[in-house]
N, CA, C and O of each residue as an XYZ file, in Angstrom:
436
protein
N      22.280      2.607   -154.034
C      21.327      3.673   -153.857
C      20.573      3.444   -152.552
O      20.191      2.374   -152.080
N      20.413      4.934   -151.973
C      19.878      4.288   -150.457
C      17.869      4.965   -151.439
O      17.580      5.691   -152.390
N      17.046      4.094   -150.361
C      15.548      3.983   -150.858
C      15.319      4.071   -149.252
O      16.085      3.685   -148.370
N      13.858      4.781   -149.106
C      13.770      5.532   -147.892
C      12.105      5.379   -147.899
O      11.369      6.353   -148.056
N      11.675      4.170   -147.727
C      10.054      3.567   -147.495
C       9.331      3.827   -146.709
O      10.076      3.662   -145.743
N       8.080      4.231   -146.143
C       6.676      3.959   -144.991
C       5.508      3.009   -145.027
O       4.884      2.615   -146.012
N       5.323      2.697   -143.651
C       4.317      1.690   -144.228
C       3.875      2.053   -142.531
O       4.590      2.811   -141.875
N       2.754      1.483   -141.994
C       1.690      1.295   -140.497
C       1.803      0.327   -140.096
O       1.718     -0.700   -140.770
N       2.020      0.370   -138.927
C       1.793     -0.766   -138.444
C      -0.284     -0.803   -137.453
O      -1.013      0.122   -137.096
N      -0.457     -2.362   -137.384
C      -2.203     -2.255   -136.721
C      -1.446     -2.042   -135.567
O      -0.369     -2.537   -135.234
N      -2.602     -0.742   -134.667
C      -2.404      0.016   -133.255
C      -2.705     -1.192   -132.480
O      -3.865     -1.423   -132.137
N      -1.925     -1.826   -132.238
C      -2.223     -3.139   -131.245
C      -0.726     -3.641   -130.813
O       0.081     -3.947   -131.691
N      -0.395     -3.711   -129.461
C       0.793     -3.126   -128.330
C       1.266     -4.966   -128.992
O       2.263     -5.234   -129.662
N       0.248     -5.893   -128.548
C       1.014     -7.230   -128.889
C       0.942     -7.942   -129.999
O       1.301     -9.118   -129.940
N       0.389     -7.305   -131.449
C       0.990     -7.634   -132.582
C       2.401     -6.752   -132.841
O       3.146     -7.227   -133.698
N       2.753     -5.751   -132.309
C       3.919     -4.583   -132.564
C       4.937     -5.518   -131.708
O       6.150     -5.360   -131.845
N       4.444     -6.434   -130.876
C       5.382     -7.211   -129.975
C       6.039     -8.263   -130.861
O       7.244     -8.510   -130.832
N       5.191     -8.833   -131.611
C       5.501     -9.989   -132.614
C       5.716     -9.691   -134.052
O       5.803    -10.499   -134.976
N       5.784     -8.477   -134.085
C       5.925     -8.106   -135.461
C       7.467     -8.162   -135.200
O       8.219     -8.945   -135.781
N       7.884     -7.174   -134.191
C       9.775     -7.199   -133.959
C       9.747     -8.435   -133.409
O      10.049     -9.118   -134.388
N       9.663     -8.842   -132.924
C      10.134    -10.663   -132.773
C      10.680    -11.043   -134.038
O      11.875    -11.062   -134.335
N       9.257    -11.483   -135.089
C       9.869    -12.036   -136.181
C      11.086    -11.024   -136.591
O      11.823    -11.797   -137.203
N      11.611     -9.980   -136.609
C      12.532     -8.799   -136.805
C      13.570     -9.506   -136.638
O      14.366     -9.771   -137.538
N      13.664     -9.897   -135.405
C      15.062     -9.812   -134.812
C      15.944    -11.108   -135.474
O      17.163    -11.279   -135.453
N      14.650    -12.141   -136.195
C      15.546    -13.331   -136.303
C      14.851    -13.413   -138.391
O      14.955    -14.569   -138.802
N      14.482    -12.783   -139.087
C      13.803    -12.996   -140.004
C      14.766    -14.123   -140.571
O      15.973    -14.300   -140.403
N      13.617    -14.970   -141.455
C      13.607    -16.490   -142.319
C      14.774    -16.250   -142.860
O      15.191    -15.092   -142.874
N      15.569    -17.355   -143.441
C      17.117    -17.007   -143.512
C      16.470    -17.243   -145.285
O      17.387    -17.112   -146.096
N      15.343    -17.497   -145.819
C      14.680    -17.369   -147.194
C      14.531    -15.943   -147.282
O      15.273    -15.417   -148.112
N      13.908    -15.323   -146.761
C      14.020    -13.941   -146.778
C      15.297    -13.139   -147.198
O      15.577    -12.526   -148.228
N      16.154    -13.423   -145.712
C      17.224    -12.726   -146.141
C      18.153    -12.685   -147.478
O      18.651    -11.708   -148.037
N      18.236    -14.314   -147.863
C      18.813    -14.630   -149.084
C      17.828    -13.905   -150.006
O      18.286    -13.016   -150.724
N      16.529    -14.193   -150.059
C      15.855    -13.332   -151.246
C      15.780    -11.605   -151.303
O      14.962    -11.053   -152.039
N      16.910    -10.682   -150.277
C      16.531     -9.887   -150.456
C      18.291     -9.299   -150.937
O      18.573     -8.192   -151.396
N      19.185    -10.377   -150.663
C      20.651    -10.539   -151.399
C      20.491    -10.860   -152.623
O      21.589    -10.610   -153.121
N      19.815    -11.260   -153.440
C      19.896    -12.014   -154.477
C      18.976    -11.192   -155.319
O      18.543    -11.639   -156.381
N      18.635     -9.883   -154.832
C      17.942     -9.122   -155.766
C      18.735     -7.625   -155.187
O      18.032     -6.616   -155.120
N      19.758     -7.569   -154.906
C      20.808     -6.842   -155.024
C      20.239     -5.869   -153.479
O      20.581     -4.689   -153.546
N      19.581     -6.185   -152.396
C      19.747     -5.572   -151.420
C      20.945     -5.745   -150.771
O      21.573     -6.804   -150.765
N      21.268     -4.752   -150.238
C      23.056     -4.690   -149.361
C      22.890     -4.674   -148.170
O      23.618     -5.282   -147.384
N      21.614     -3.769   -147.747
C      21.292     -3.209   -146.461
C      20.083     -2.785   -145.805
O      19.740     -1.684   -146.236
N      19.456     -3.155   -145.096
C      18.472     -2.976   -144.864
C      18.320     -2.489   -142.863
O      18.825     -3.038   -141.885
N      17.624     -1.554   -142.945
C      17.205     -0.709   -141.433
C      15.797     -0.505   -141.449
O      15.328      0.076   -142.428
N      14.965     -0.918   -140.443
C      13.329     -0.720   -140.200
C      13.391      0.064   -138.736
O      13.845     -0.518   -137.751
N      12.816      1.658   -138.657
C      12.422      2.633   -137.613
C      11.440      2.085   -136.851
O      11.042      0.929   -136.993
N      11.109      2.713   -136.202
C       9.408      2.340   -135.354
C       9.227      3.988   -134.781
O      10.099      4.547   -134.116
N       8.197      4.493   -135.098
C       7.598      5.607   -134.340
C       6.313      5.681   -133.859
O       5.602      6.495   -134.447
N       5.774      5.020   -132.894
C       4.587      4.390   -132.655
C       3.922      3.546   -133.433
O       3.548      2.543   -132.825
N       3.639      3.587   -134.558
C       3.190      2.650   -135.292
C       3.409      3.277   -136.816
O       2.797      2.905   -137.818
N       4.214      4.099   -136.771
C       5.016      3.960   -138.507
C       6.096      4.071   -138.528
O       6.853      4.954   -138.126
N       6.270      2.914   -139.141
C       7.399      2.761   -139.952
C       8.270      2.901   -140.720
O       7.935      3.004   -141.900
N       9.756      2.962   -140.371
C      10.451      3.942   -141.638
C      11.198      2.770   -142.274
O      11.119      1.871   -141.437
N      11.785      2.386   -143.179
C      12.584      1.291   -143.687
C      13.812      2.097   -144.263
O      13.523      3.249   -144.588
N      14.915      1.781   -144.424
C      16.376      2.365   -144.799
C      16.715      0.977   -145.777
O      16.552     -0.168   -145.354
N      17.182      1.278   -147.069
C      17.291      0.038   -147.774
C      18.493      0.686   -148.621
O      18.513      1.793   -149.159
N      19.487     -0.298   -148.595
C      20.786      0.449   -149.593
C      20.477     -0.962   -150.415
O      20.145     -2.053   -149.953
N      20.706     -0.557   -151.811
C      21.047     -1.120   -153.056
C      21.739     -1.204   -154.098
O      22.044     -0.106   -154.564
N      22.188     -2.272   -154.765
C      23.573     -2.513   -155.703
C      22.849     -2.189   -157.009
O      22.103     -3.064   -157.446
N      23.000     -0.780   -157.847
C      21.904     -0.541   -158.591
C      22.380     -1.771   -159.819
O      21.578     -2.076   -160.702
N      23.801     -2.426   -159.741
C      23.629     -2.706   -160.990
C      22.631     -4.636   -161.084
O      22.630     -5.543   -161.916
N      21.966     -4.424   -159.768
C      21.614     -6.041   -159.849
C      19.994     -5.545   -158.943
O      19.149     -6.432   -158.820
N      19.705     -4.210   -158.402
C      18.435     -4.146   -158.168
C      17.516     -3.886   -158.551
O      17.521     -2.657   -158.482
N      16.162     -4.335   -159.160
C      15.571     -3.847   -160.531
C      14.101     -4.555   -159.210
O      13.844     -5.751   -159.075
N      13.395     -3.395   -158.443
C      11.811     -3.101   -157.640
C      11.160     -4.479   -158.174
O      11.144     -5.588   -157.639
N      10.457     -3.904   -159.800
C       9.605     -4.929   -159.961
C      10.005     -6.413   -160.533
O       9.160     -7.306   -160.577
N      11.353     -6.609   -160.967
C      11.660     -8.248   -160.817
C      11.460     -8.848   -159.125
O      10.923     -9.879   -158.720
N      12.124     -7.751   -158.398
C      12.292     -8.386   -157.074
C      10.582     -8.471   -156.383
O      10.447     -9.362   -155.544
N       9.719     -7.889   -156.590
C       8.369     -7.801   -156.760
C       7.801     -9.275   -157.413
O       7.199    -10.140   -156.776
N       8.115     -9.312   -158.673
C       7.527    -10.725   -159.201
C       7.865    -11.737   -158.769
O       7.076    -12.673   -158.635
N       9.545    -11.824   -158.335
C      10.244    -13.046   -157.470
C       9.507    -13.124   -156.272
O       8.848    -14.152   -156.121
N       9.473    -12.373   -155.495
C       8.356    -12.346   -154.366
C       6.820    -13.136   -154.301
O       6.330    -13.862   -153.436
N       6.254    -12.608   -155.734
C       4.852    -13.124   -155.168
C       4.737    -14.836   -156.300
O       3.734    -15.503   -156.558
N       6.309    -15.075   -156.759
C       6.410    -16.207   -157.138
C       7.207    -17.151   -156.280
O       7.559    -18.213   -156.793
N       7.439    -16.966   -155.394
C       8.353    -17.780   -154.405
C       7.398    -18.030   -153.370
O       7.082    -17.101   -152.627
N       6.924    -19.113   -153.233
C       6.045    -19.612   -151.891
C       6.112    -19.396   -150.590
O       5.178    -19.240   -149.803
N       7.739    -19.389   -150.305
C       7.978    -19.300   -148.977
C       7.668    -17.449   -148.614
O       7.064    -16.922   -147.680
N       8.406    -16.831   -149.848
C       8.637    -15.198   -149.967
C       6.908    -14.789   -149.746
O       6.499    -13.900   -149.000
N       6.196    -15.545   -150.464
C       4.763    -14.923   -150.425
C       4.634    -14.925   -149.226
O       4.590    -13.834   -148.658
N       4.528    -16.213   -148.418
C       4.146    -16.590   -146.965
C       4.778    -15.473   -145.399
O       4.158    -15.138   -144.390
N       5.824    -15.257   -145.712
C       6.447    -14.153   -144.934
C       5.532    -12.835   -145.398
O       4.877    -12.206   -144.568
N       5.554    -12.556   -146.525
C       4.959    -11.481   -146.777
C       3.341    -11.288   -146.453
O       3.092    -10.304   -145.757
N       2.226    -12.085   -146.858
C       1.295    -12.997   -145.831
C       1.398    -12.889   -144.348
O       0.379    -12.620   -143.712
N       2.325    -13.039   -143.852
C       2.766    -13.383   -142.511
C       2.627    -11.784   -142.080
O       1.547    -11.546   -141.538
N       3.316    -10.901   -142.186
C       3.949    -10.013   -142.296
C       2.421     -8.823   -142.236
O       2.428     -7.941   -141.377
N       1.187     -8.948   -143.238
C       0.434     -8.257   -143.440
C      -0.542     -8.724   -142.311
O      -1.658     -8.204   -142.347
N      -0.305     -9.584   -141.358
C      -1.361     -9.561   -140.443
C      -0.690     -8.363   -139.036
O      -1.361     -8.024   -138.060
N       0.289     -8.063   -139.229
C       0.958     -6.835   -138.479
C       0.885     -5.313   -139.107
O       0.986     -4.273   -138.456
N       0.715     -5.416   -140.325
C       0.960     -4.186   -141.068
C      -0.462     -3.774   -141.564
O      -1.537     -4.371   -141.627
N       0.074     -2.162   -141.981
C      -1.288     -1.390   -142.448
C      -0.827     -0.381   -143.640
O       0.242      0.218   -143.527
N      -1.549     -0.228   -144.638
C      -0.841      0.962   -145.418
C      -1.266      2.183   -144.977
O      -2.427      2.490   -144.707
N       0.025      3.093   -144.889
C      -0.392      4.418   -144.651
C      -1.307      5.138   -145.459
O      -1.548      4.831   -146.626
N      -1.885      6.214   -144.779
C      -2.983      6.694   -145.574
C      -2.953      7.240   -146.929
O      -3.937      7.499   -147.621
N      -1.481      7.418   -147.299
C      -1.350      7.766   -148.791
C      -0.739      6.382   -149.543
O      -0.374      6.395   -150.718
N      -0.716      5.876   -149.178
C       0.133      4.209   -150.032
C      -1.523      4.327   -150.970
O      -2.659      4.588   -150.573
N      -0.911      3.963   -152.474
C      -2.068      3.464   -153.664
C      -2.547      1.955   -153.092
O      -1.890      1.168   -152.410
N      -3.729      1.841   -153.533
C      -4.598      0.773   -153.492
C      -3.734     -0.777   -153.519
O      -3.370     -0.751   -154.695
N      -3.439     -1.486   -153.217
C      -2.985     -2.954   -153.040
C      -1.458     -2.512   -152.867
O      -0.632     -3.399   -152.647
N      -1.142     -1.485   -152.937
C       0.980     -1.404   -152.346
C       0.652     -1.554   -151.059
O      -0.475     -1.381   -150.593
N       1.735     -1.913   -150.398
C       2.023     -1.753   -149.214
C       3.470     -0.492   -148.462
O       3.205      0.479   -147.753
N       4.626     -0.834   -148.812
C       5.445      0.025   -148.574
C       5.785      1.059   -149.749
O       6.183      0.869   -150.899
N       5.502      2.137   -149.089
C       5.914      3.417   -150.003
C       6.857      4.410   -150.064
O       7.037      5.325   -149.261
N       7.352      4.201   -150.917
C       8.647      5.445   -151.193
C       8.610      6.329   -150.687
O       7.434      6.687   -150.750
N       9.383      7.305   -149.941
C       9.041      8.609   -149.594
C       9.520      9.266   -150.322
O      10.429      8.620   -150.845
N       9.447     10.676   -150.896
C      10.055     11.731   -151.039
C      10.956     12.353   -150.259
O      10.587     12.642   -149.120
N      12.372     12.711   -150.694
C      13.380     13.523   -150.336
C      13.069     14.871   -150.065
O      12.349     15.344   -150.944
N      13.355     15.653   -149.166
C      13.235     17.140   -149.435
C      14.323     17.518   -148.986
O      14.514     18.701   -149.268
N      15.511     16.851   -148.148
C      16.148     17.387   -148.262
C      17.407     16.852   -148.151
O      17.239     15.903   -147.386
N      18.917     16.901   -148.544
C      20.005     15.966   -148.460
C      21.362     16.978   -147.831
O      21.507     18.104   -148.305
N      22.171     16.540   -146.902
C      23.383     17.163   -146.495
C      24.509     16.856   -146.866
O      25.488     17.471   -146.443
């Protein structure tokens, strides 16, 4: 299943510098933790400072909030994610403590 996320980035030219830095090479903990909760694929946009994320998933092994609890139970996973929120901002509609938010479809070809 493809999942189609937003999130802000803070309006600041050289955290947006180091935010894709860490991008280009992310923690090889990461990557395994985002295989092992059935991500296949993953794409992050940039449009001045929001963000689009493209995420394909193996529905029969991806289940949000396990991969959610594995997250804020894995030390290293927290720490990236930690890491991660000194670059980021929630958009003005993300609920109170989420960070990346689902978008709505309106339309498919």
């Amino acid at each position: 299943m493809r999942h189609c996320l937003a999130l802000d980035l803070k309006d600041d030219s050289a955290l947006i510098a180091e935010y894709e830095a860490y991008h280009r090479d992310i923690w090889p903990e990461v990557r395994a933790h985002l295989h092992a909760h059935g991500v296949t694929g993953m794409e992050i946009y940039r449009l001045g400072t929001r963000m689009v994320m493209l995420m394909e998933t193996d529905d029969a092994r991806y289940d949000a909030e396990a991969m959610a609890a594995a997250t804020r139970s894995d030390p290293k996973i927290r720490a990236w994610e930690e890491l991660m929120w000194k670059f980021q901002a929630p958009t003005p509609w993300t609920p109170e403590g989420e960070k990346w938010l689902e978008m709505d479809r309106i339309f498919k070809l």
